[in-house]
GUMI-954914 format. One line per 3 residues: number of its first residue (from 1); for each residue x, y, z of N, C-alpha, C. Coordinates in nm, 3 decimals, padded with zeros to 5 digits. Atoms other than C-alpha are relative to their C-alpha. Example, Ala and Ser with C-alpha at 12.3 -4.5 7.8 and 13.67 -1.06 7.14 Angstrom:
<recs>
1> 00.089:-00.119:00.000:01.230:-00.450:00.780:00.090:00.120:00.000 | -00.082:-00.119:-00.006:01.367:-00.106:00.714:-00.077:00.109:00.073
</recs>
This chain:
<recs>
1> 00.084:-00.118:00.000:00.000:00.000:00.000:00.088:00.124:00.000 | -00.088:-00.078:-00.045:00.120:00.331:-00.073:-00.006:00.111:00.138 | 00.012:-00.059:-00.123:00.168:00.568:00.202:-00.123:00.145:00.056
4> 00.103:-00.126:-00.016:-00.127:00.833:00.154:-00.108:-00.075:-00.128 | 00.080:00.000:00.057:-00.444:00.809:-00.065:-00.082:00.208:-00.035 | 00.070:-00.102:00.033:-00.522:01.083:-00.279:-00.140:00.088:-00.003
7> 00.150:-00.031:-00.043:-00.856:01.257:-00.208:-00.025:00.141:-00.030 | 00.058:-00.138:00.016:-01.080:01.537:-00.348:-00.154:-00.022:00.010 | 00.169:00.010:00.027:-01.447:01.643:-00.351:-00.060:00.147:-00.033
10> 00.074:-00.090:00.026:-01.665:01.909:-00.458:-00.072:00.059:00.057 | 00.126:-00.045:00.010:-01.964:02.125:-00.378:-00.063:00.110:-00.097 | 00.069:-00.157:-00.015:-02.184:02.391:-00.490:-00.064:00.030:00.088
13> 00.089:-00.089:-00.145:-02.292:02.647:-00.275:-00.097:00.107:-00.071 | 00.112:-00.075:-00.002:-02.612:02.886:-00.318:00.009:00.133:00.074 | 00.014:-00.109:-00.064:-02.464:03.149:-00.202:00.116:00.101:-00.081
16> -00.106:-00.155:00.078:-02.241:03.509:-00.329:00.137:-00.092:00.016 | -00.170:00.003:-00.025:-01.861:03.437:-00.327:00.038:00.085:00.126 | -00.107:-00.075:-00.104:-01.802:03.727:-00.141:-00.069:-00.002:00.104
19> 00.071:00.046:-00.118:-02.058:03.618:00.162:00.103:-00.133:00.014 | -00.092:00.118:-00.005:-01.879:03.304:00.124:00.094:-00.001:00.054 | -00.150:-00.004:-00.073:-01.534:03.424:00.156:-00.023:00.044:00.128
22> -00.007:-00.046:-00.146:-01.633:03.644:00.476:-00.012:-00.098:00.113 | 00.038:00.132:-00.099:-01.778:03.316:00.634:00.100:-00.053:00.031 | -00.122:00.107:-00.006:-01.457:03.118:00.562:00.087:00.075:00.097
25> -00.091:-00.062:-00.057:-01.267:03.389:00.690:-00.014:00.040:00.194 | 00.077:00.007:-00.083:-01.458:03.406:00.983:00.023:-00.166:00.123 | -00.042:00.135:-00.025:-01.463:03.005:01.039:00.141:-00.040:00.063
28> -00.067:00.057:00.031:-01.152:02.974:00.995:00.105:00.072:00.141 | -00.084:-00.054:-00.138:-01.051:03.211:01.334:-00.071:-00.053:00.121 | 00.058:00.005:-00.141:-01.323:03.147:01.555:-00.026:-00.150:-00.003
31> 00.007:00.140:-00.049:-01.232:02.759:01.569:-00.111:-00.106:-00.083 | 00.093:00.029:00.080:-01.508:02.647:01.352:00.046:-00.129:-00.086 | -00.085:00.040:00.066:-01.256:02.467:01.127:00.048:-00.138:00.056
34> -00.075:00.047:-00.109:-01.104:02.279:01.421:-00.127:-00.073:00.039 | 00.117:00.103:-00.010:-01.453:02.143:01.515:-00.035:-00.116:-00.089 | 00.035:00.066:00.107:-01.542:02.006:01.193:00.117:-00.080:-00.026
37> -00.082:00.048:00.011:-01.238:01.862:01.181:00.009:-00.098:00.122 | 00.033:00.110:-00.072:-01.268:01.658:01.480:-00.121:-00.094:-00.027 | 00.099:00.108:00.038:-01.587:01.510:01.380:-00.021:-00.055:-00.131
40> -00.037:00.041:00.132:-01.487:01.459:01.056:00.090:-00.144:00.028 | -00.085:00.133:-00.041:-01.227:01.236:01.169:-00.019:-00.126:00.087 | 00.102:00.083:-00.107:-01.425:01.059:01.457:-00.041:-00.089:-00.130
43> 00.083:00.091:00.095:-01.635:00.933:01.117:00.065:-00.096:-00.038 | -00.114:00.118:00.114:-01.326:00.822:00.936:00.030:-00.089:00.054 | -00.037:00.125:-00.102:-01.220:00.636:01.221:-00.113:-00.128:00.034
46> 00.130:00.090:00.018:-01.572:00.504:01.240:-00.006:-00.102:-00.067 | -00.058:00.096:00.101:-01.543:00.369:00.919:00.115:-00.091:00.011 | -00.071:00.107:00.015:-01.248:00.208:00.962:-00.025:-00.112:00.121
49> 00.024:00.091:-00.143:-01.334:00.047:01.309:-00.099:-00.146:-00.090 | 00.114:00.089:00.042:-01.671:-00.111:01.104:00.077:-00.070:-00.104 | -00.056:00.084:00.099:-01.421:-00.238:00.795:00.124:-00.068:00.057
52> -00.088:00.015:-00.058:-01.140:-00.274:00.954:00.054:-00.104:00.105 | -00.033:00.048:-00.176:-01.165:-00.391:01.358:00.070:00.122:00.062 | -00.088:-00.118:-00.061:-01.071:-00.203:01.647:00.075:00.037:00.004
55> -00.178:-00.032:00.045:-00.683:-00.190:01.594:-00.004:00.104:-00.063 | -00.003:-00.102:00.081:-00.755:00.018:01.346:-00.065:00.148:00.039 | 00.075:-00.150:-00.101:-00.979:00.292:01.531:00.094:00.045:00.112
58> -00.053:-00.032:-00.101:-00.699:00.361:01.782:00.118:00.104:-00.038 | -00.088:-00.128:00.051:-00.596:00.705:01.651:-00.095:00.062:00.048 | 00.043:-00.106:00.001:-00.728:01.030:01.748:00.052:00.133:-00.040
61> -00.074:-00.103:00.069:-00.673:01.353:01.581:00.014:00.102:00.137 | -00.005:-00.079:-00.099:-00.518:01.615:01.830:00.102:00.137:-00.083 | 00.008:-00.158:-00.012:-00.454:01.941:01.633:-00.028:-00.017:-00.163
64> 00.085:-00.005:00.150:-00.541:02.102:01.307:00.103:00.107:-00.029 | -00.083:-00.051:-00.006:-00.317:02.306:01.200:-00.050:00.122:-00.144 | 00.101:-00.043:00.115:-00.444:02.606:00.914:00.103:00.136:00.004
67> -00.064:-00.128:00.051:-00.267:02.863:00.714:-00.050:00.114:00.040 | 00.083:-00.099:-00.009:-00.366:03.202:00.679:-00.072:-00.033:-00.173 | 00.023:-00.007:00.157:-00.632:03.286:00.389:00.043:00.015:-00.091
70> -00.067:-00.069:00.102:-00.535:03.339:00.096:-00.109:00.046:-00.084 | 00.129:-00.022:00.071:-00.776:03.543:-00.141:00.005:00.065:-00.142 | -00.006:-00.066:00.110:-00.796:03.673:-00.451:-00.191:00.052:-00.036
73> 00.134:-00.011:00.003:-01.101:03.845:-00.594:-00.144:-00.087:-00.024 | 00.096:00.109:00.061:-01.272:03.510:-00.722:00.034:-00.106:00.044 | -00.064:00.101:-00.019:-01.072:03.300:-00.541:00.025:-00.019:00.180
76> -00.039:00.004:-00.165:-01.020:03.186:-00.164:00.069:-00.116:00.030 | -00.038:00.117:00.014:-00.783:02.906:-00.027:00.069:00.021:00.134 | -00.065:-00.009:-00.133:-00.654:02.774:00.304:00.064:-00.173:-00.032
79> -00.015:00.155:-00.031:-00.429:02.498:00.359:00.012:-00.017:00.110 | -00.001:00.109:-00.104:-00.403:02.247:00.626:00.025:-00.097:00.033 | -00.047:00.133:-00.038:-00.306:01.948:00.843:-00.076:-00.044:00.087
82> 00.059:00.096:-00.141:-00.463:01.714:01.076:00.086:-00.078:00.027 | -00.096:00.049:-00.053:-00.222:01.593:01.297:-00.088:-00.146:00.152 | 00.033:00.103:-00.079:-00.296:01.278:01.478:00.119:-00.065:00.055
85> -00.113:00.087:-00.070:-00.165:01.038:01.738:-00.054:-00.160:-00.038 | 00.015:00.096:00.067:-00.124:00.700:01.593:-00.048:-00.126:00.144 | 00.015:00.092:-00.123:-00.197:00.374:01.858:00.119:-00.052:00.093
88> -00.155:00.009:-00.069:00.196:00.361:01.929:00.035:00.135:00.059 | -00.042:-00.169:-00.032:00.171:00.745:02.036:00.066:00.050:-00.075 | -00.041:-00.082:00.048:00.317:00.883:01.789:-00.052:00.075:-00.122
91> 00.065:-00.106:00.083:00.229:01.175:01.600:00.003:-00.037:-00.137 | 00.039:00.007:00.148:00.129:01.172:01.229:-00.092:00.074:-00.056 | 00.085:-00.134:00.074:00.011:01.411:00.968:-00.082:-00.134:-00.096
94> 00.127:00.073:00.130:-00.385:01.273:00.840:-00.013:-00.011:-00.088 | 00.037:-00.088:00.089:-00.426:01.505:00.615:00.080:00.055:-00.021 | -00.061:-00.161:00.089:-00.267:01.770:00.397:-00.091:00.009:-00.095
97> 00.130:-00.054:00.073:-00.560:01.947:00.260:00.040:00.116:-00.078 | -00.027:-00.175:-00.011:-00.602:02.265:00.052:-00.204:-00.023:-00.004 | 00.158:00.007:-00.014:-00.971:02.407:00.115:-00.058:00.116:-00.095
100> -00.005:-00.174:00.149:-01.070:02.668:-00.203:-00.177:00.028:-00.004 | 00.172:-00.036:00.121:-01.367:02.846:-00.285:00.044:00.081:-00.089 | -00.043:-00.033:00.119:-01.410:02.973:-00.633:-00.134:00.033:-00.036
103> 00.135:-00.034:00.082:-01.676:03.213:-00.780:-00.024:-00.092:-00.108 | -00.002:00.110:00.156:-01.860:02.991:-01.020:-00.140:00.069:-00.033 | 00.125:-00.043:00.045:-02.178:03.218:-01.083:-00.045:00.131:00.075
106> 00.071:-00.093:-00.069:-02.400:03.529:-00.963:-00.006:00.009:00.166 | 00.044:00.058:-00.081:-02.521:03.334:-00.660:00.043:-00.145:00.071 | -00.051:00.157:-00.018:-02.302:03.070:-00.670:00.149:-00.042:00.007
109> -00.163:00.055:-00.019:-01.988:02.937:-00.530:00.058:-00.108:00.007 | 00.003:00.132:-00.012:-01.822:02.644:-00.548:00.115:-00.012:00.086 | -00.103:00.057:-00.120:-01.624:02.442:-00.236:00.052:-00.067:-00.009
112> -00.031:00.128:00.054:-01.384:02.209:-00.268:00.161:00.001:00.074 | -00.073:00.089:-00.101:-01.118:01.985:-00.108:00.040:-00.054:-00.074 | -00.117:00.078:00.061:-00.796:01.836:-00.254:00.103:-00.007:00.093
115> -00.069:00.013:-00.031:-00.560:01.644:-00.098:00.089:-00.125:00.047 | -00.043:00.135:00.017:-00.382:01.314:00.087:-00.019:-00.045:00.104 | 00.068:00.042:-00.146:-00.510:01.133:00.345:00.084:-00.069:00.047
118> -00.057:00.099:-00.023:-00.258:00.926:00.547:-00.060:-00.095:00.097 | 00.009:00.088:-00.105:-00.344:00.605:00.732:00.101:00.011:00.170 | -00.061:00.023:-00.143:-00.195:00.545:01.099:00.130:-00.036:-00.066
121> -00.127:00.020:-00.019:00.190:00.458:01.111:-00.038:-00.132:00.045 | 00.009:00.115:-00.090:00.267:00.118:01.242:-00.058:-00.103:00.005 | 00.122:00.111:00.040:00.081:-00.210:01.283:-00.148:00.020:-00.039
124> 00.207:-00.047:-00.015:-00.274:-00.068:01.337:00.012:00.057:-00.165 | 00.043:-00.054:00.131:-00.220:00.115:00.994:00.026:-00.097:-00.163 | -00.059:00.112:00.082:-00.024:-00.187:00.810:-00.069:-00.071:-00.085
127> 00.099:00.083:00.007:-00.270:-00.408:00.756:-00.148:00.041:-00.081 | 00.074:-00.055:00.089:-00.516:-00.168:00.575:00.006:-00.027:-00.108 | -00.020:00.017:00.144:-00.606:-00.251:00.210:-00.018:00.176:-00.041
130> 00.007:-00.104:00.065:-00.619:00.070:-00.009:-00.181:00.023:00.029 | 00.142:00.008:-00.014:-00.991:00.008:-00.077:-00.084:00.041:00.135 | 00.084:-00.029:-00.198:-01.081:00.018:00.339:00.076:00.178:-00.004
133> -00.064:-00.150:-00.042:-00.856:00.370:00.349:-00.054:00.082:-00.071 | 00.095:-00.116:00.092:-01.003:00.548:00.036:-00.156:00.014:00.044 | 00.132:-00.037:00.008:-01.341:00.439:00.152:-00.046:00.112:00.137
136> 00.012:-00.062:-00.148:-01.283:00.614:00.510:00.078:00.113:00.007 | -00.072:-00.152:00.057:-01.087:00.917:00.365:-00.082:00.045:-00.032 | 00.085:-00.010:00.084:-01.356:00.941:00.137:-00.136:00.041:00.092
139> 00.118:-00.037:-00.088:-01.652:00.960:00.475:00.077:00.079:00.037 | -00.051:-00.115:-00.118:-01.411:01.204:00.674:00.013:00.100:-00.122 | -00.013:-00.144:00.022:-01.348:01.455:00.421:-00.168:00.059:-00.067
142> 00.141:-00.086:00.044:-01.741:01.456:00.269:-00.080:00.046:00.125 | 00.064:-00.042:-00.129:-01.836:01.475:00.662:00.067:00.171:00.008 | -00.063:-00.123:-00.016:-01.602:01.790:00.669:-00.044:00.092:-00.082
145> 00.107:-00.124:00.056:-01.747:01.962:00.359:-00.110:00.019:00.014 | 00.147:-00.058:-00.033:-02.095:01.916:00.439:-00.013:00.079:00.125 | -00.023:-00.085:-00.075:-02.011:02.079:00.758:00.051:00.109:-00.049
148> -00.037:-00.139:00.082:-01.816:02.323:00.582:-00.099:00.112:-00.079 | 00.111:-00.058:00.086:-02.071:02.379:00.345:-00.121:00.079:00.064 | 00.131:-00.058:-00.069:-02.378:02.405:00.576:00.020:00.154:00.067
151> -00.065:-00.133:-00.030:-02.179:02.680:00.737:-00.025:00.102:-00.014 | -00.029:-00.115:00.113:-02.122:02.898:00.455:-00.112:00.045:-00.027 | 00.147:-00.016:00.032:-02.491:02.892:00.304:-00.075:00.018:00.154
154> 00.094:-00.051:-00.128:-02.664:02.912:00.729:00.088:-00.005:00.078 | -00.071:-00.074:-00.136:-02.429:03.115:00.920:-00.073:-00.033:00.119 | 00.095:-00.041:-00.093:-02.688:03.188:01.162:-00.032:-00.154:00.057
157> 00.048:00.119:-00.062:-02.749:02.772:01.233:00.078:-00.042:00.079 | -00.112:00.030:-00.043:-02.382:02.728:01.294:00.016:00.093:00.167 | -00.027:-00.102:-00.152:-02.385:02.994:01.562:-00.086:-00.058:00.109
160> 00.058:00.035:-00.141:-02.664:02.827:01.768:00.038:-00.123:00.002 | -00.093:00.164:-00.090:-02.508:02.494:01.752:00.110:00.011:00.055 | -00.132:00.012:-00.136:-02.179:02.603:01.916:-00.041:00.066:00.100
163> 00.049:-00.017:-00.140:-02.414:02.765:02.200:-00.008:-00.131:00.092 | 00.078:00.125:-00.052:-02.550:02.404:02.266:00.142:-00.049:00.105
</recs>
């Protein structure tokens, strides 16, 4: 197996670009980012626990790590890491993401996620076929844009769920 699995995904969004970017920019200080990113990864791990076995669920992600914006007038982009601890304790980068939005219309923006997902280090990650890792790369980063997404398009929903 090789040592990462390539991974992208899409959306459209229903909303301006430049509402969009303010959101991201927004998100992307007041921790927002960092949430979704833990329960993003919780999933992936999910997944692999149910294909896998438990060996394999014995990672947790413990930081996130996020550029500054970058923006252009039609263009927005952040990269990133998810840094996890593997089941031998030792640290390992998840992810290396980039996260872009990109005017694609009047009313319409599009979201999107490219990047490489790594398995665990070590026995627990060894033993993975490709197939079990893409399919659980593949739930953690669409769990992360639909969070992402919902975001962007209902500010206002996101704010009363981090009251709760």
């Amino acid at each position: 197996m090789t040592d990462h699995t390539v991974i992208g995904d899409r959306v459209t969004l229903n909303v301006g670009f430049r509402a969009a970017q303010a959101r991201l920019r927004i998100m992307a200080l007041d921790g927002m980012l960092l949430r979704a990113s833990q329960v993003a990864y919780g999933e992936g791990i999910t997944c692999l626990v149910e294909l896998a076995g438990p060996a394999a669920g014995l990672t947790r992600l413990v930081d996130v790590g996020l550029e500054d914006l970058a923006e252009t007038d039609d263009y927005a982009h952040i990269a990133f890491q998810w840094e996890a601890i593997a089941a031998d304790g030792k640290l390992f980068t998840a992810l290396d993401a980039d996260l872009m939005l990109a005017l694609a219309g009047d009313q319409i923006t599009t979201l999107s996620l490219t990047g490489a997902y790594h398995p665990q280090p070590g026995r627990a990650g060894a033993g993975l076929g490709q197939v079990i890792v893409r399919c659980c790369a593949i739930a953690a980063i669409g769990s992360f844009l639909d969070q992402v997404a919902c975001a962007l398009v209902h500010p206002a929903g996101t704010a009363g769920a981090r009251r709760l």
